[in-house]
N, C-alpha and C positions, 0 to 999 in steps of 0.2 A: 596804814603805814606798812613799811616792807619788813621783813624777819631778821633784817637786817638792821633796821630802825631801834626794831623792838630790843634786839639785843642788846644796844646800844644803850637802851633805856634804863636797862634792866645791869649795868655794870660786865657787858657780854655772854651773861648767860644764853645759853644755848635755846635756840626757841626749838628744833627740830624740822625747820623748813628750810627750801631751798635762799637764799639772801632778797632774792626778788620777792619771792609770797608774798601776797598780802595778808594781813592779821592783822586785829582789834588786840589794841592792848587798852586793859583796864585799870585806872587805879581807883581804888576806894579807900576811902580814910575813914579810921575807926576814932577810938579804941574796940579792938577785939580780943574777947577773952579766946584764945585757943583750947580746942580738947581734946585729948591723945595727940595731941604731938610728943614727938620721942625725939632729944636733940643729942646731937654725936656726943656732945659732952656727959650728958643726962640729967643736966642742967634744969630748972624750971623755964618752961617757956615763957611766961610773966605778959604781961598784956601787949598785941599786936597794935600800931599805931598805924600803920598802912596794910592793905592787898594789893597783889598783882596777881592779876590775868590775862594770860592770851588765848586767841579764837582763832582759828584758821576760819579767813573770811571769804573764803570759799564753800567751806562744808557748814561751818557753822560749831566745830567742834571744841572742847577746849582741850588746849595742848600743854599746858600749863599755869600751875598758881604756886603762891607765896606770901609769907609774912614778912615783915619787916619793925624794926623799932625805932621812932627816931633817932635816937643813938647812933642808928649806920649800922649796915650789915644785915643780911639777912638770916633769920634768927632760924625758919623751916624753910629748909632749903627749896626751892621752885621742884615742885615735882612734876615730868612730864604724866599727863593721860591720856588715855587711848580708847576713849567713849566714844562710842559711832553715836550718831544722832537721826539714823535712819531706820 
């Protein structure tokens, strides 16, 4: 899909690509227990029911991940990263 897509997916969050890119976005459905997560509130992060991932599908890199609760809303904000895989 395009970074444009994925943003779309993801309630606009910013993937970090041009709109065109192409990237893998992932979801995985848990439950996942979190560990050090630190939330702006400092709130208990409490059990993850989804992840999301993206990959720039060109390098292979990830550019981004995240929790979410079914509840709505994402609980650890998507954090971009910046791991070469070369």
């Amino acid at each position: 899909m395009t970074s444009r897509n994925a943003s779309r997916v993801m309630r606009g969050e910013y993937v970090g690509l041009p709109d065109d890119a192409l990237v893998y976005y992932v979801l995985l459905k848990g439950p996942f227990i979190p560990e050090n997560i630190i939330t702006l509130t400092g709130a208990d992060s409490g059990i993850a029911d989804r992840m999301e991932e993206v990959f720039d599908a060109y390098t292979g890199n990830q550019l981004l991940w995240g929790t979410e609760r079914d509840e709505g809303g994402i609980y650890a904000t998507l954090v971009p990263l910046f791991i070469s895989l070369y």
